[in-house]
NUTOR-860898 format. One record per residue (C-alpha): residue in three letters; chain; x, y, z negated; residue number from 1. Coordinates in pm, 1 decimal, padded with zeros to 6 digits. Layout:
<nodes>
<node><r>ala</r><c>A</c><xx>X</xx><yy>Y</yy><zz>Z</zz><k>NUM</k></node>
...
</nodes>
This chain:
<nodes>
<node><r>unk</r><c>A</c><xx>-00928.0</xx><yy>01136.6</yy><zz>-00140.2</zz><k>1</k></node>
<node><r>unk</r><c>A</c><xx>-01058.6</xx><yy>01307.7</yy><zz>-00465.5</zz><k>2</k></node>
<node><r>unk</r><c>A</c><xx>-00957.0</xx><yy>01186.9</yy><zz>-00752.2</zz><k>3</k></node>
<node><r>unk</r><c>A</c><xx>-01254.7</xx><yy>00974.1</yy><zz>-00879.9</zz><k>4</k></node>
<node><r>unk</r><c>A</c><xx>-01233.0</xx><yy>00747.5</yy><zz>-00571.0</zz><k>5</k></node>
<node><r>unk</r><c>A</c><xx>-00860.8</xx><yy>00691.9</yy><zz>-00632.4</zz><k>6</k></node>
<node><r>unk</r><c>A</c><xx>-00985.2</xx><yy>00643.3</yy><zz>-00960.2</zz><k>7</k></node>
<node><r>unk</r><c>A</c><xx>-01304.1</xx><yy>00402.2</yy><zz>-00857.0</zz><k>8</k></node>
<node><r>unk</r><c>A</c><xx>-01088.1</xx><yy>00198.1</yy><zz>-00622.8</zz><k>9</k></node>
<node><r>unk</r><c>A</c><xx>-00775.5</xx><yy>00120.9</yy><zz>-00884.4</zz><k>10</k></node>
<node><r>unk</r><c>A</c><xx>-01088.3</xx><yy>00017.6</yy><zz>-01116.8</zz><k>11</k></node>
<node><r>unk</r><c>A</c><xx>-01200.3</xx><yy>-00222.7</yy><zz>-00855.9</zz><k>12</k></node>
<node><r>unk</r><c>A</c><xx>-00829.1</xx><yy>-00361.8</yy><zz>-00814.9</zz><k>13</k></node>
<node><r>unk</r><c>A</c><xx>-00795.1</xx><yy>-00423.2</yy><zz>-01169.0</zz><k>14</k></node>
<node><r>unk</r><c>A</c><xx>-01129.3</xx><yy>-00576.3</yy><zz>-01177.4</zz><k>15</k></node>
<node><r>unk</r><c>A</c><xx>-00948.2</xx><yy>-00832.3</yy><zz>-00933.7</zz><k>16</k></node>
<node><r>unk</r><c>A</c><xx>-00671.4</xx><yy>-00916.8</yy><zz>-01126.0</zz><k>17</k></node>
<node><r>unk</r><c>A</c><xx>-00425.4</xx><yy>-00615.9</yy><zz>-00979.2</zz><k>18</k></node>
<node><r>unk</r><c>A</c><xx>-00237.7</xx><yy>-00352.4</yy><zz>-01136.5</zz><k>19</k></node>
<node><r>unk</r><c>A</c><xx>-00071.6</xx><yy>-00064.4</yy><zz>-00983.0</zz><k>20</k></node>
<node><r>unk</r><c>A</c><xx>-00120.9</xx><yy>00361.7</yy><zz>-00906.8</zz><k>21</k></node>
<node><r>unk</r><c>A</c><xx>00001.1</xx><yy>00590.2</yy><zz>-00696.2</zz><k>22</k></node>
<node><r>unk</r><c>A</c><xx>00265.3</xx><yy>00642.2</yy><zz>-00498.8</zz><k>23</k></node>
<node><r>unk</r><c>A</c><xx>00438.4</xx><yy>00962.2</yy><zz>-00297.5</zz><k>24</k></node>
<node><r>unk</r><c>A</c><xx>00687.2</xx><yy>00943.1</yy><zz>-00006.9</zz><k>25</k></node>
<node><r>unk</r><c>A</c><xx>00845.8</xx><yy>01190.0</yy><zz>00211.5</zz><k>26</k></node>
<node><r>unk</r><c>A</c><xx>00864.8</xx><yy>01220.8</yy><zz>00583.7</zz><k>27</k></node>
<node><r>unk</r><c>A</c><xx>01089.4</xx><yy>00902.2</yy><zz>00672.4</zz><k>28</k></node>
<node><r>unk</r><c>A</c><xx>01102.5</xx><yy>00729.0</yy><zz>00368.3</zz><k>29</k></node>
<node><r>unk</r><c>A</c><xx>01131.4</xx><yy>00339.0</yy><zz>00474.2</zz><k>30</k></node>
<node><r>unk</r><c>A</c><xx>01123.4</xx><yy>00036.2</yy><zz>00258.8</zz><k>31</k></node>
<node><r>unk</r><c>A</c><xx>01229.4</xx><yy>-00218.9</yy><zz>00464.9</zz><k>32</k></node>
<node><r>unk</r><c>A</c><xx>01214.6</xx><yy>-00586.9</yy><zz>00403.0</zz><k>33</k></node>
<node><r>unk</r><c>A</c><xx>01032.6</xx><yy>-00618.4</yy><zz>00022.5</zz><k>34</k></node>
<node><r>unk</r><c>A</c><xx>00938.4</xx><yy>-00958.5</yy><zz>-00082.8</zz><k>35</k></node>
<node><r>unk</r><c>A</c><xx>00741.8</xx><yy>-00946.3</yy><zz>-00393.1</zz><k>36</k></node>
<node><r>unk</r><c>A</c><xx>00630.1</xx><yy>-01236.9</yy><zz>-00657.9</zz><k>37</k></node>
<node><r>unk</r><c>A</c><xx>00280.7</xx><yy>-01143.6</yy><zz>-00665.1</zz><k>38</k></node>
<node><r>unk</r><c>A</c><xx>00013.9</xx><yy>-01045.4</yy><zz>-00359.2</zz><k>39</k></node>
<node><r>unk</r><c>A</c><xx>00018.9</xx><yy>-00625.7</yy><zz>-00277.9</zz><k>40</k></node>
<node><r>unk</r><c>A</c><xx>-00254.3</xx><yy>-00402.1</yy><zz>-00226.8</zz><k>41</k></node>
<node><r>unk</r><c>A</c><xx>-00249.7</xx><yy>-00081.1</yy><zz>-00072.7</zz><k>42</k></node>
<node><r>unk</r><c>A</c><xx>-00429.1</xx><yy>00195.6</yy><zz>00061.6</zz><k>43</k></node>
<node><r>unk</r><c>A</c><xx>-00340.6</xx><yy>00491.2</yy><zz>00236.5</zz><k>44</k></node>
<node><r>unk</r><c>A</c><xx>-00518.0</xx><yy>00836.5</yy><zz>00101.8</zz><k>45</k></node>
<node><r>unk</r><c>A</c><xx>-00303.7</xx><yy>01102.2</yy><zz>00300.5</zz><k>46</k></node>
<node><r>unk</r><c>A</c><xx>-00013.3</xx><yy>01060.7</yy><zz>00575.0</zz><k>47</k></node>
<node><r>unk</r><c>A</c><xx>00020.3</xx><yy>00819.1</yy><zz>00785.9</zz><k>48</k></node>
<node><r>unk</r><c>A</c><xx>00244.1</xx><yy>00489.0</yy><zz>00750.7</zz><k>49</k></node>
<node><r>unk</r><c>A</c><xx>00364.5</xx><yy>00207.7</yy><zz>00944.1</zz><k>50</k></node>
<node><r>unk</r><c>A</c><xx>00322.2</xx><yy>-00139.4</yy><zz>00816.0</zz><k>51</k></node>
<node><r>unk</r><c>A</c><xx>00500.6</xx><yy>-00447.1</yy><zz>00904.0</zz><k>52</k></node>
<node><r>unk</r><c>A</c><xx>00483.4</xx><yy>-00808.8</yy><zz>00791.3</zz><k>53</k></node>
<node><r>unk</r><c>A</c><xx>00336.5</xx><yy>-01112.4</yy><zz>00916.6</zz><k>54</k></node>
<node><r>unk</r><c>A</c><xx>00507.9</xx><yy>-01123.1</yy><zz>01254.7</zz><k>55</k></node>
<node><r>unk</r><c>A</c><xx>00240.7</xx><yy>-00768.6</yy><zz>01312.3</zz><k>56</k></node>
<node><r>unk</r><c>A</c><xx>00322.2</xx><yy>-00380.5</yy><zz>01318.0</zz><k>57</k></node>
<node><r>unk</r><c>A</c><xx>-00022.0</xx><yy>-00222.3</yy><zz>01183.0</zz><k>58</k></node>
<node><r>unk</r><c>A</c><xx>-00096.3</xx><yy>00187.9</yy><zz>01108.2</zz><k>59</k></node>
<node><r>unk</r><c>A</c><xx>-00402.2</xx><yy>00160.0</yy><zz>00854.6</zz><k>60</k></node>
<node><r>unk</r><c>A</c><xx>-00649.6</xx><yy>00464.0</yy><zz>00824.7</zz><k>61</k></node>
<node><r>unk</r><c>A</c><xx>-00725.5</xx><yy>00668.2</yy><zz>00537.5</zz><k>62</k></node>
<node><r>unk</r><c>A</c><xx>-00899.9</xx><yy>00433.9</yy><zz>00299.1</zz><k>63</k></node>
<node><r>unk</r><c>A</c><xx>-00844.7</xx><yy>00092.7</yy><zz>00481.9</zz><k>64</k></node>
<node><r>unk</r><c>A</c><xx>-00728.1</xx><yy>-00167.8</yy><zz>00210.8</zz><k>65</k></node>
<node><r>unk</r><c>A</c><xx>-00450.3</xx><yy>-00404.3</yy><zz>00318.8</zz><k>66</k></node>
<node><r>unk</r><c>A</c><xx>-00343.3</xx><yy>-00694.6</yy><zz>00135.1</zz><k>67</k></node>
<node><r>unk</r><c>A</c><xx>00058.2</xx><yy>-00856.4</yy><zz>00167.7</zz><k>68</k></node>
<node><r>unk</r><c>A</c><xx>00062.0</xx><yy>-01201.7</yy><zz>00048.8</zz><k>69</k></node>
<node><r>unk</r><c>A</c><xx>00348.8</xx><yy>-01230.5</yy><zz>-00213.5</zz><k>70</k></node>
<node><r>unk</r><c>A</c><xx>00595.9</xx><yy>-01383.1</yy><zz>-00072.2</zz><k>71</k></node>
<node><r>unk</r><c>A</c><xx>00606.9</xx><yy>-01243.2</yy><zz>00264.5</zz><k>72</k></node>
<node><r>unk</r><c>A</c><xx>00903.0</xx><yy>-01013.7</yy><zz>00357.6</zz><k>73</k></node>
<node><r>unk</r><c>A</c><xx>00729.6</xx><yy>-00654.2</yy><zz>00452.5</zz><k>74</k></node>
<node><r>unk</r><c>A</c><xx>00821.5</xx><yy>-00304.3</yy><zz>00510.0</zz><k>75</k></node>
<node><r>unk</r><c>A</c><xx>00661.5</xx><yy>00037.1</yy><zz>00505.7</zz><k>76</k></node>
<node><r>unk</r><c>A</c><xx>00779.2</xx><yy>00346.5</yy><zz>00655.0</zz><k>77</k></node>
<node><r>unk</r><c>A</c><xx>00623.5</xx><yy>00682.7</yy><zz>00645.2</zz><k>78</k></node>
<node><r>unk</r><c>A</c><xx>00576.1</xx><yy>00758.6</yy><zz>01028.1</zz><k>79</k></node>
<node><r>unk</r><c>A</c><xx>00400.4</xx><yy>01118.1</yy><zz>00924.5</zz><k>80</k></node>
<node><r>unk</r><c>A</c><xx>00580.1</xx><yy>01417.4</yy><zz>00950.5</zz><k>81</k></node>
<node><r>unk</r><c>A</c><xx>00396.0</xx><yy>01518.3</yy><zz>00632.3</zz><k>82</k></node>
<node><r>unk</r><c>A</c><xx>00402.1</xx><yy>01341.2</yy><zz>00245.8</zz><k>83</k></node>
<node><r>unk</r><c>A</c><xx>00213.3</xx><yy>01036.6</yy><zz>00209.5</zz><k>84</k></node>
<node><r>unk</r><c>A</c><xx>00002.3</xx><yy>00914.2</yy><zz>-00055.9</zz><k>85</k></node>
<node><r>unk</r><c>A</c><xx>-00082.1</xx><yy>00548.1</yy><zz>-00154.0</zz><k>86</k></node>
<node><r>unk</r><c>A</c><xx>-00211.7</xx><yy>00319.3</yy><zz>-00388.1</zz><k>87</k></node>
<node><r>unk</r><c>A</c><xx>-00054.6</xx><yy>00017.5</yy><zz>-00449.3</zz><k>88</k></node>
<node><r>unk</r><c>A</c><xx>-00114.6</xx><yy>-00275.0</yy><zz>-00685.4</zz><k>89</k></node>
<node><r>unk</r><c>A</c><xx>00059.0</xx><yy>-00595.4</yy><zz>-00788.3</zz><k>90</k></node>
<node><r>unk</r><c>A</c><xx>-00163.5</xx><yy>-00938.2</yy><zz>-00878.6</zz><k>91</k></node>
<node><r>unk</r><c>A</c><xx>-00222.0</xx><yy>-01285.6</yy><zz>-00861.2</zz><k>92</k></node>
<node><r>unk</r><c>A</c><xx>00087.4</xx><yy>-01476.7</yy><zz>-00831.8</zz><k>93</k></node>
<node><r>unk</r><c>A</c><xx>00182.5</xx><yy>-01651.3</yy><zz>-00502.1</zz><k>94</k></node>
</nodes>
């Protein structure tokens, strides 16, 4: 994803109430079981993680928005034998 659209899209989050950027993980990297104060966004732009939360294990595509209630216990692991790239934002408390 070039970086207007990154760009575009963190635009639109903030438009929503959310604030975040980008983040960069290596091949493995897991954070398991984050609860957070406020409701998450995120969206994949390279690599490939694993999502779970909600009682459901989900792999979003490139450019698929998710959104993690705050409050519920999640964890994200980078399933991708390459680097992964993601947005992520932090707004409207639970």
């Amino acid at each position: 994803m070039d970086t207007a659209i990154r760009d575009e899209v963190l635009k639109r989050w903030r438009a929503r109430g959310f604030h975040g950027g980008l983040w960069t993980d290596p091949p493995g990297r897991v954070w398991k079981d984050y609860v957070h104060g406020e409701d998450e966004l995120l969206m994949v732009l390279e690599g490939e993680l694993e999502l779970e939360f909600g009682g459901r294990t989900i792999t979003p595509g490139i450019g698929e928005e998710i959104e993690i209630p705050a409050g519920v216990v999640h964890t994200v692991r980078n399933q991708g034998g390459t680097t992964a790239r993601w947005l992520y934002a932090y707004g409207r408390l639970g």
